[in-house]
C-alpha positions as CSV (number, residue, x, y, z in Angstrom):
1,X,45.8,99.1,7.7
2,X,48.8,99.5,9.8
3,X,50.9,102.1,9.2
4,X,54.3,102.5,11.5
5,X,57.1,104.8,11.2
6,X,60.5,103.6,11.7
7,X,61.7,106.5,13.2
8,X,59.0,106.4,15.5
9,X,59.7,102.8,16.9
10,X,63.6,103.3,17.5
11,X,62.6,106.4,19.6
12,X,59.9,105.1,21.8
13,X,58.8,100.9,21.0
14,X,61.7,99.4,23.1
15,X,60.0,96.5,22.8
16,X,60.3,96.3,19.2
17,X,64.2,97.1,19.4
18,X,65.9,93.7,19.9
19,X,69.7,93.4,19.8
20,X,73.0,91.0,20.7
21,X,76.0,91.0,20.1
22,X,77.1,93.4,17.0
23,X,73.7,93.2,15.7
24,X,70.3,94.9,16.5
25,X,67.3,94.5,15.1
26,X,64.0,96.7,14.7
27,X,61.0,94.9,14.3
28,X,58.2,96.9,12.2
29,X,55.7,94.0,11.8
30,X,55.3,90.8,14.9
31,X,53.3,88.1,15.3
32,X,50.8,90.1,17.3
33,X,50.5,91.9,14.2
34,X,48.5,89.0,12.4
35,X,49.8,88.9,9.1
36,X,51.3,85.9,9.1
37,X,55.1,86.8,8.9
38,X,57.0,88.9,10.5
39,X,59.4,92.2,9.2
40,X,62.1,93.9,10.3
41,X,65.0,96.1,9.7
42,X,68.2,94.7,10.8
43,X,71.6,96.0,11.5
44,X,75.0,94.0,11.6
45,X,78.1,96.0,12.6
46,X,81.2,96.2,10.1
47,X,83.5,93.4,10.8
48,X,81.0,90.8,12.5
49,X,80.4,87.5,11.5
50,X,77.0,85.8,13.1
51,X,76.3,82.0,12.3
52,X,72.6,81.0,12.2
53,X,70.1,78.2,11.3
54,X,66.5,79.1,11.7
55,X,65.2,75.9,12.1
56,X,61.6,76.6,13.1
57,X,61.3,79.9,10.3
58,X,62.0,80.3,7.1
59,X,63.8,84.1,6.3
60,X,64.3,86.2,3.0
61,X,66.6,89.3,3.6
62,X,67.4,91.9,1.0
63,X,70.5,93.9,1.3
64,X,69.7,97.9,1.8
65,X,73.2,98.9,2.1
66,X,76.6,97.8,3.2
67,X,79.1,95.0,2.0
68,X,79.3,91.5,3.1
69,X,78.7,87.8,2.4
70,X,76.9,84.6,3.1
71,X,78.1,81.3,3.4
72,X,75.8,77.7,3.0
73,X,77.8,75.6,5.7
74,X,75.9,72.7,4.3
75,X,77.6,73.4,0.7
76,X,80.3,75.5,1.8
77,X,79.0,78.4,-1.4
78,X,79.7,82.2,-0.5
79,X,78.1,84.8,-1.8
80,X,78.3,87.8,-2.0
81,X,76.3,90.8,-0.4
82,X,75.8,94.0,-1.4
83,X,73.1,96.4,-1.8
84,X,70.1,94.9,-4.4
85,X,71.3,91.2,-3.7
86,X,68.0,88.6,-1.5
87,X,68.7,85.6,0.3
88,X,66.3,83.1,0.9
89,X,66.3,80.6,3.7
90,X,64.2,78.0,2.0
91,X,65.4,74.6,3.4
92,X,65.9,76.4,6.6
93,X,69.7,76.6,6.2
94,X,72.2,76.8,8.5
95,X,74.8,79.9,7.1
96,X,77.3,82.3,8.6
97,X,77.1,85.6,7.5
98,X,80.1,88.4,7.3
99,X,79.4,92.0,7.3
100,X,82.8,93.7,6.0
101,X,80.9,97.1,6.0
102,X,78.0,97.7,8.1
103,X,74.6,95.4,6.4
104,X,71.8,97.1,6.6
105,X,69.0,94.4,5.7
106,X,64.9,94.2,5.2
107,X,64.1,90.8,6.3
108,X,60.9,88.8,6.8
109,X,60.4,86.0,9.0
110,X,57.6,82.9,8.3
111,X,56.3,81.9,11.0
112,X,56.5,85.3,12.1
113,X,58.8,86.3,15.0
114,X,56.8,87.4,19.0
115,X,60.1,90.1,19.5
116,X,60.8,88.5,22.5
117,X,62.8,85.6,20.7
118,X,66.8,85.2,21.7
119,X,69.0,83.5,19.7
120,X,69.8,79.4,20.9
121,X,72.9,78.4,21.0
122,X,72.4,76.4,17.8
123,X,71.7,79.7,16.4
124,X,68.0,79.3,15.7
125,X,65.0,81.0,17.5
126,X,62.1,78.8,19.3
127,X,59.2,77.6,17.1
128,X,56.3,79.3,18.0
129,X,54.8,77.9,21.4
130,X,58.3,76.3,22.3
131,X,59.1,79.0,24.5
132,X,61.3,81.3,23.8
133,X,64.5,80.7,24.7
């Protein structure tokens, strides 16, 4: 069983604190960790707009608190988020997300992310073995 304490991390597991620009990211479960994806809590600041594509993961993030909204550059479809609302990442696509308020979001990476992973400049993270930048 693992057992970690959120509180805990941010105060002492630097290593599990990742962050760039307007965002930062605390990551309860890793690789490392064995369980075959990855969790973590995630922070985007109010007025921020990030634009990803995780071509090597696929991603499901649930909206704790904060106002926002996602955009499917392959469709061009916004939605809206807002505490209660998931995204899914399924066809591992590309999106820009807007955080009007501060987002706080639960997410879960598959594979599962090492914590040392930067974001490319295509926006996506290094498939597992790659390397890592």
């Amino acid at each position: 069983m693992i057992v970690r304490d959120f509180n805990e991390i941010i105060k002492s597991e630097r290593d599990r604190v990742v962050s760039d620009a307007q965002w930062s990211s605390v990551r309860m479960l890793l690789a490392s960790d064995g369980m075959g994806f990855s969790f973590h809590v995630t922070f985007l600041e109010a007025g921020s707009e990030h634009t990803f594509e995780y071509k090597n993961h696929f991603e499901s993030v649930y909206c704790m608190q904060g106002t926002g909204s996602i955009t499917d550059l392959a469709t061009g479809e916004t939605h809206e988020i807002k505490p209660g609302v998931m995204y899914a990442l399924d066809k591992h696509d590309r999106h820009t997300l807007r955080a009007d308020e501060e987002l706080i979001m639960a997410c879960c990476f598959n594979p599962p992310v090492t914590g040392t992973e930067v974001h490319r400049e295509d926006g996506s993270y290094a498939a597992p073995g790659e390397g890592e930048a």
